[in-house]
C-alpha positions in Angstrom: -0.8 -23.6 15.4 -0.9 -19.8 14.5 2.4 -18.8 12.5 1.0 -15.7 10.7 -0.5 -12.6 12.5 -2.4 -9.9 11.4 -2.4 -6.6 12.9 -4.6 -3.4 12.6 -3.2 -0.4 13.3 -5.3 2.1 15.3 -6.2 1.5 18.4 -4.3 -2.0 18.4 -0.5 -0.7 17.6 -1.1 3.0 17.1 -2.3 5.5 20.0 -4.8 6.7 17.1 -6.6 9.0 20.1 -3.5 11.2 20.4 -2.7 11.3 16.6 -6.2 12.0 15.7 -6.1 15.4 18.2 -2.4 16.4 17.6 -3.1 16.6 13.9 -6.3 18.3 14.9 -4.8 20.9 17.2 -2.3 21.8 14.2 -5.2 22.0 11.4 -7.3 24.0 13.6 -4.1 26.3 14.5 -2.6 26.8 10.7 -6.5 27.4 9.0 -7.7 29.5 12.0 -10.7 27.2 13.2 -11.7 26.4 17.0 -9.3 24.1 18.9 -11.0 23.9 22.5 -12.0 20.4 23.8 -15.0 20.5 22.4 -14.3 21.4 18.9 -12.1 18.6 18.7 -14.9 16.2 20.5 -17.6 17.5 17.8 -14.6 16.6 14.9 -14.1 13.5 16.5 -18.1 12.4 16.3 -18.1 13.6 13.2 -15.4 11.6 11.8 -16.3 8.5 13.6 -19.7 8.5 11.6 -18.1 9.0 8.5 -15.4 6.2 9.0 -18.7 4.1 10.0 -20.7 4.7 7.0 -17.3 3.6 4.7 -17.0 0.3 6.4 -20.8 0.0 5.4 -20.1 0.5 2.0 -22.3 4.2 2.5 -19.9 6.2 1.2 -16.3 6.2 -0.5 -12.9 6.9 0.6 -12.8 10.4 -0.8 -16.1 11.2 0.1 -15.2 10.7 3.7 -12.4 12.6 3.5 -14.4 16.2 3.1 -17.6 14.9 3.8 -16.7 14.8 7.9 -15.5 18.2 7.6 -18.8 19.2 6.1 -20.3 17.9 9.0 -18.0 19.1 11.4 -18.8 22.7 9.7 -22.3 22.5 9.2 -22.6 21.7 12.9 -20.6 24.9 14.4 -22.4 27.2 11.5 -19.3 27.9 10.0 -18.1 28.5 6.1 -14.9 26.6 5.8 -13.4 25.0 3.1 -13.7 21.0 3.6 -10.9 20.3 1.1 -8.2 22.3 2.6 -8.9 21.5 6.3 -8.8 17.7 4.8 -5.7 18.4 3.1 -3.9 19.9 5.9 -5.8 17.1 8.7 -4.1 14.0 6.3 -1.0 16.1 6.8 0.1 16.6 9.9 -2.1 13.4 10.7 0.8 11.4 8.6 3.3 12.5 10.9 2.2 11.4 14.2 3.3 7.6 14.6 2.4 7.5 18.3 2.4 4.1 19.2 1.4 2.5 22.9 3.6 1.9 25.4 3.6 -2.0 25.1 3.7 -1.9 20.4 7.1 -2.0 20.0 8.2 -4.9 22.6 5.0 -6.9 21.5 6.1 -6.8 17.9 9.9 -7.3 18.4 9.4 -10.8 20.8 7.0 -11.9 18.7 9.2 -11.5 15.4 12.1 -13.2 17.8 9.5 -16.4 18.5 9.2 -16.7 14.8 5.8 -15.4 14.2 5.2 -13.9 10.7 3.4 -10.6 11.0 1.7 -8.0 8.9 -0.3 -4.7 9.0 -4.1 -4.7 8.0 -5.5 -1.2 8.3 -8.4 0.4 7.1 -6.9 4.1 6.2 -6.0 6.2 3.6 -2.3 5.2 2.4 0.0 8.8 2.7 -1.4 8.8 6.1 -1.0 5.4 7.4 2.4 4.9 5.6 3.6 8.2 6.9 3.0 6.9 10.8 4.6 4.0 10.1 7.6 5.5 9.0 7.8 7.9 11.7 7.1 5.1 14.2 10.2 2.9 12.4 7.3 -0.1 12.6 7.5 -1.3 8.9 10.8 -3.5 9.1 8.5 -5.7 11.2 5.9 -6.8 8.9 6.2 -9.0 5.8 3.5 -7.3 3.7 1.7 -3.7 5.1 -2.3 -3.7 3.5 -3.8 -0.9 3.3 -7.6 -0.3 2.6 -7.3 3.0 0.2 -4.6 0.3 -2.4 -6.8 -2.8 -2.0 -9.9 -0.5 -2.6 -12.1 -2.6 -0.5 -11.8 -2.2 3.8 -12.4 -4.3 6.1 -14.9 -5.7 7.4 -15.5 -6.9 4.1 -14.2 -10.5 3.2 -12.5 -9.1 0.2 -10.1 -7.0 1.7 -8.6 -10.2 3.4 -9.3 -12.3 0.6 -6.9 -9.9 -1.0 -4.7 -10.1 1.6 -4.7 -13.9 2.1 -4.1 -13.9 -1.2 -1.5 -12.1 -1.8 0.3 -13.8 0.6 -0.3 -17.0 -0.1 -2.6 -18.0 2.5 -6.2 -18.9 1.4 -5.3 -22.1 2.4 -3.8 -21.7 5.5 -6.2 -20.1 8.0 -5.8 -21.8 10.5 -2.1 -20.8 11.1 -3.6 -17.0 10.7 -4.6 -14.7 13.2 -6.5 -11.4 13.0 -5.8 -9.2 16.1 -7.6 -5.7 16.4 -9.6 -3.4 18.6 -12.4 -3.1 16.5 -15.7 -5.6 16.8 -17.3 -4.2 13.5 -14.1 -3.8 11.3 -11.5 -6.2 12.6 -13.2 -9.1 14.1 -16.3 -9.2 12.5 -14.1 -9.1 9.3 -11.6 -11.7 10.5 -14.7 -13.7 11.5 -17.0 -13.9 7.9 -13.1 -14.5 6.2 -12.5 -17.6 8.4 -10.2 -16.3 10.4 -9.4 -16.5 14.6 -9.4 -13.4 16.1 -8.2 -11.6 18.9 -10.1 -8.4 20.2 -8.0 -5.8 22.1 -11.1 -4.9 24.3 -9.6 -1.8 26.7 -12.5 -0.4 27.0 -13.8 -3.1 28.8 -16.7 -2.7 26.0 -19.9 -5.5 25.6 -19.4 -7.9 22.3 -22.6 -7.3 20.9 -23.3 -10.2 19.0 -19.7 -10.7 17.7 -17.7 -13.6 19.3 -13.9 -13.4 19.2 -11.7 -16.3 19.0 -10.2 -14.4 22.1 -10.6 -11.5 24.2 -7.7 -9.3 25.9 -7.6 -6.1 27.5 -4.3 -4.8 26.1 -1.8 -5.6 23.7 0.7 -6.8 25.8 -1.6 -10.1 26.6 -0.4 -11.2 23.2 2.9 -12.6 24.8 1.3 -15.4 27.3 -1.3 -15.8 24.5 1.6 -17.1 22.1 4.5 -19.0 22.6 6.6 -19.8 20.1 5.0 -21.6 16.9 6.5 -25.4 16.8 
């Protein structure tokens, strides 16, 4: 019987779409650089290989951080300055807690049937901890873990190892259950640690190898997937 769920955070709780071009729009607008659809669709390619790379161990934290600026850039011909426009991205990125429609009932009946929750995000810490807090999310979770204080993300076992850890759980998988949107960071992850998972699959996407515990196609499935633990 599950008792303790774990939770990513974008794409699963957090509207990480929006964020990701509301902080883009007000980069772009306070450092002068293209804003148009298609700006923010190269930024967005360019990030998403970068992010993909760091869960494949290719390349740290804070060489993501500038490094999909460079590309982004490189790619429109431009001289900019990859530290600033990282600086000013994790910024106004930090303030935009958008969360779907369905997060906040999901989290507060599942906290009233007696389910133990917690946050496991890949991320970098003043961001992700800055969107919780304007979301008003945190008061929900008993511990938040966060890839850029554990030093390791996820997929790899040690970030929940960490985790498990931490919270007293190595021995009690079974009562734990990983719920995220991503196949390659979230499940697979859950998966190698021993864990059940649950994918959030909106996009109606193909599972490529990786077999979830369980497959929805939005958050708000959670509630007829769990009743209250006994």
């Amino acid at each position: 019987m599950y008792r303790h769920l774990f939770f990513d955070a974008d794409g699963t709780l957090f509207d990480f779409d929006r964020a990701e071009q509301q902080a883009f729009a007000l980069m772009a607008q306070e450092l002068s650089l293209p804003s148009d659809e298609s700006a923010f669709a190269l930024y967005k390619s360019c990030n998403e290989e970068c992010w993909k790379l760091f869960e494949k161990g290719m390349v740290t934290l804070a060489q993501l951080k500038t490094q999909r600026f460079d590309r982004f850039f490189s790619s429109l011909s431009l001289e900019g300055d990859s530290e600033k426009a990282s600086a000013s991205y994790q910024y106004h990125l930090s303030g935009q807690g958008i969360l779907f429609e369905q997060s906040i009932k999901v989290l507060q009946v599942l906290t009233e049937r007696g389910y133990t929750l917690y946050l496991a995000s890949n991320g970098i810490a003043d961001v992700q901890r800055g969107r919780i807090a304007h979301a008003k999310i945190g008061p929900y979770f008993k511990g938040i873990y966060i890839s850029e204080e554990l030093g390791v993300q996820k997929p790899d076992t040690r970030f929940f190892e960490q985790m498990l850890g931490k919270e007293q759980l190595l021995d009690h998988k079974k009562s734990c259950l990983m719920i995220g949107d991503s196949l390659s960071s979230d499940i697979k992850g859950g998966i190698d640690s021993g864990l059940d998972t649950v994918w959030i699959n909106a996009g109606n996407q193909e599972p490529q190898g990786v077999v979830p515990t369980y497959t929805l196609t939005h958050l708000g499935q959670l509630l007829q997937l769990l009743s209250s633990p006994i």
